[in-house]
FIKOLZA-1660 file (N, C-alpha, C; in steps of 0.1 Angstrom, whole numbers, plus 5000, padded with zeros to 4 digits):
% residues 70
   i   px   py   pz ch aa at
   1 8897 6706 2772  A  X  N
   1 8884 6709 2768  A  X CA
   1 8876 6695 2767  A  X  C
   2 8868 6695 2777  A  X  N
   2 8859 6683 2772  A  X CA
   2 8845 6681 2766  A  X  C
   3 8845 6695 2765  A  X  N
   3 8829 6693 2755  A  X CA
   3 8830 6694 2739  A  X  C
   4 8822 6687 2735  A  X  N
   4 8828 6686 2722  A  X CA
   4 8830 6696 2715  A  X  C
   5 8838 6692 2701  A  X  N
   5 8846 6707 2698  A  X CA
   5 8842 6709 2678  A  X  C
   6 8835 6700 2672  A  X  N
   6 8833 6699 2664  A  X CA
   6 8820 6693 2659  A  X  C
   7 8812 6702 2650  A  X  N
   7 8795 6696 2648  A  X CA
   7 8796 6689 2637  A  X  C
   8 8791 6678 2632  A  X  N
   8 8786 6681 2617  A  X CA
   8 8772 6676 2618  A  X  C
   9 8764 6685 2610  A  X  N
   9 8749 6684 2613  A  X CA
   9 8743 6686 2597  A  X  C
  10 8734 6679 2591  A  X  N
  10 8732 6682 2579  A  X CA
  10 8725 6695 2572  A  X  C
  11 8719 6699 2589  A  X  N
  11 8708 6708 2587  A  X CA
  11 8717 6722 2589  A  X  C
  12 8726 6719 2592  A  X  N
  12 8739 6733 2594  A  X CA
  12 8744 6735 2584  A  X  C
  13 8746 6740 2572  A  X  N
  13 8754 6744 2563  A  X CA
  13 8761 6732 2558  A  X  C
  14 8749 6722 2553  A  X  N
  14 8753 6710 2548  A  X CA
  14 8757 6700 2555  A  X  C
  15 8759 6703 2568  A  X  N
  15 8772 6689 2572  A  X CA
  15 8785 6696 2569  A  X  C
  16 8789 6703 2566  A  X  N
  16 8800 6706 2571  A  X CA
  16 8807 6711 2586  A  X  C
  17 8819 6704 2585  A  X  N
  17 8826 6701 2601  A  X CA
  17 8826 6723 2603  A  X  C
  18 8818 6724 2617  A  X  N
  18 8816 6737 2621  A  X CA
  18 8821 6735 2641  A  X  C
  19 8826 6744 2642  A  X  N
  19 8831 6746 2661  A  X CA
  19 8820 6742 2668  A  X  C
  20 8814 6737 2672  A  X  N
  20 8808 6732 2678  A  X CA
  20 8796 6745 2686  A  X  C
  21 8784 6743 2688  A  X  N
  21 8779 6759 2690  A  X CA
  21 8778 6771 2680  A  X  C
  22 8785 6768 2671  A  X  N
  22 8786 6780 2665  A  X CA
  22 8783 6775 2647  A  X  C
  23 8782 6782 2641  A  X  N
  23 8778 6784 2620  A  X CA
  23 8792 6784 2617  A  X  C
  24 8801 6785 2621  A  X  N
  24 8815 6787 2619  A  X CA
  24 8828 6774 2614  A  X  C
  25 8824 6771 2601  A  X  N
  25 8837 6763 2596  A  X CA
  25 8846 6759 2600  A  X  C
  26 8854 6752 2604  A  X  N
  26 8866 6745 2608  A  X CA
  26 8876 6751 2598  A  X  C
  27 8876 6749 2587  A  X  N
  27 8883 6750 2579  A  X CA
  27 8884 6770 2576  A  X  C
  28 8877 6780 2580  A  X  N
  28 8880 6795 2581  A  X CA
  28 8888 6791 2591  A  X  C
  29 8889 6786 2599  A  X  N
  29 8905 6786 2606  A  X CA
  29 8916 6788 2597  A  X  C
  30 8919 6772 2590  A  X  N
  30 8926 6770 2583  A  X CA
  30 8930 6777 2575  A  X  C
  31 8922 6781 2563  A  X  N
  31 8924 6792 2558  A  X CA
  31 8927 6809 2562  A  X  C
  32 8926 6809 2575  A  X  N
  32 8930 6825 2577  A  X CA
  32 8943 6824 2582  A  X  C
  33 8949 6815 2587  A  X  N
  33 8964 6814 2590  A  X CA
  33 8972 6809 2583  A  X  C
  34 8967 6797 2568  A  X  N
  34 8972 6799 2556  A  X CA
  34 8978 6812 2551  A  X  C
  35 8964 6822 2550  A  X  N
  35 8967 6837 2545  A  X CA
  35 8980 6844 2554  A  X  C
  36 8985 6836 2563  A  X  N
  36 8992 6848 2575  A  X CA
  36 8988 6856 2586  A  X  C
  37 8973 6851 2589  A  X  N
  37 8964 6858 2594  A  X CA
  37 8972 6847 2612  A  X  C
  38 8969 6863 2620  A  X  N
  38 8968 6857 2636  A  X CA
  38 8959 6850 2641  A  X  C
  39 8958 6842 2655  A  X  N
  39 8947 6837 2656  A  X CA
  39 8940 6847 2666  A  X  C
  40 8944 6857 2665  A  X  N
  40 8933 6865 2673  A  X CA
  40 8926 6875 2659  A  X  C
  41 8931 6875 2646  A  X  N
  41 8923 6881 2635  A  X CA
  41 8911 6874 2633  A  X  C
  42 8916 6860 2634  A  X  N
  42 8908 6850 2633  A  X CA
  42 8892 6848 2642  A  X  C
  43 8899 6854 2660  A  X  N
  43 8890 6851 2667  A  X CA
  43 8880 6867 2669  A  X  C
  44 8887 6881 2662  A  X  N
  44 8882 6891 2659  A  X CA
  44 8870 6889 2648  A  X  C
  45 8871 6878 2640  A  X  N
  45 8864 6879 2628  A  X CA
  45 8851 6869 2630  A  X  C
  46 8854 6858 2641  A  X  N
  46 8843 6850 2643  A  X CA
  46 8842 6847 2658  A  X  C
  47 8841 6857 2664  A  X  N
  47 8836 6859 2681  A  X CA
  47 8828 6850 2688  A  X  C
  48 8820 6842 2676  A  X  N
  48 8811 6827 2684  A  X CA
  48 8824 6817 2690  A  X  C
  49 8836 6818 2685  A  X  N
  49 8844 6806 2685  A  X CA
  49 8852 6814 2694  A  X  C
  50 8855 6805 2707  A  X  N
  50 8864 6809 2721  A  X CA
  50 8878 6803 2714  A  X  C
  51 8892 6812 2720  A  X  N
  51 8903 6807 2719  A  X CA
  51 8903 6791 2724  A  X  C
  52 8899 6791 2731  A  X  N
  52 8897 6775 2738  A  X CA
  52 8896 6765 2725  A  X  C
  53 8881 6766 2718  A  X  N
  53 8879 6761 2711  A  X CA
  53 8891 6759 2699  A  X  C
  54 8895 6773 2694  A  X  N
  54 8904 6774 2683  A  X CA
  54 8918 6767 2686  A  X  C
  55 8920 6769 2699  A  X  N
  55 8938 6762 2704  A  X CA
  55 8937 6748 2707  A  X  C
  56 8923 6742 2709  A  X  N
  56 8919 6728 2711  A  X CA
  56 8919 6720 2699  A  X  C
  57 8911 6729 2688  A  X  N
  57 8916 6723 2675  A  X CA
  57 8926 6721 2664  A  X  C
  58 8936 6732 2670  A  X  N
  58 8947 6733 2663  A  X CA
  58 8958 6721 2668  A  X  C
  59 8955 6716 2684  A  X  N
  59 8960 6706 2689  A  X CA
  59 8961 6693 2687  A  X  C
  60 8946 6695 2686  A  X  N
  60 8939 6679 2674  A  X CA
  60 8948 6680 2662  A  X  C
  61 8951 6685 2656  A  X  N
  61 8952 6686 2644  A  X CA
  61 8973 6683 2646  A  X  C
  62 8972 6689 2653  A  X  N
  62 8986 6686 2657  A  X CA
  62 8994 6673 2659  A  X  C
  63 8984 6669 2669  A  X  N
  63 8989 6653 2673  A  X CA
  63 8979 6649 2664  A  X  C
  64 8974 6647 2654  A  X  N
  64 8970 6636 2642  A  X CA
  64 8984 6640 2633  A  X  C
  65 8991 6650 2627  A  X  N
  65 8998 6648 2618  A  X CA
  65 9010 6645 2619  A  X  C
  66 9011 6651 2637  A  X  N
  66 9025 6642 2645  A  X CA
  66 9024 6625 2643  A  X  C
  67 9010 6620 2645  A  X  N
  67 9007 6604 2648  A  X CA
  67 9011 6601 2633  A  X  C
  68 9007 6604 2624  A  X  N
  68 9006 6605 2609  A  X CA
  68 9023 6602 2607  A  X  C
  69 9027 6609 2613  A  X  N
  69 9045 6613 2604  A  X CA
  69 9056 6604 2610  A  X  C
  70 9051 6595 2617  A  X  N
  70 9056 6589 2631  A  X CA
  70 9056 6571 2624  A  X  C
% end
């Protein structure tokens, strides 16, 4: 994915980190698969955000806590 994948805009819901394109939190990820939620509950529940997007970020997040543990 090379377009960017994460907003933060002040005028969006404070500056909080959102998918990029979309009103949609980063962190309602997080928390819906905390709960045990799938990532297709997830992408049922906020349809602005493409699996692309959601598996791109979960990747990021991956290799930082891989780099992190290393």
């Amino acid at each position: 994915m090379t377009e960017k994948l994460i907003d933060r805009n002040p005028d969006v819901l404070g500056g909080t980190p959102v998918f990029s394109g979309t009103r949609v939190p980063v962190r309602i990820l997080m928390e819906h698969l905390e709960a045990g939620d799938r990532l297709d509950d997830f992408l049922d529940d906020y349809p602005t955000v493409t699996r692309e997007q959601a598996v791109a970020l979960l990747e990021r997040a991956t290799v930082q806590l891989v780099g992190d543990a290393r």
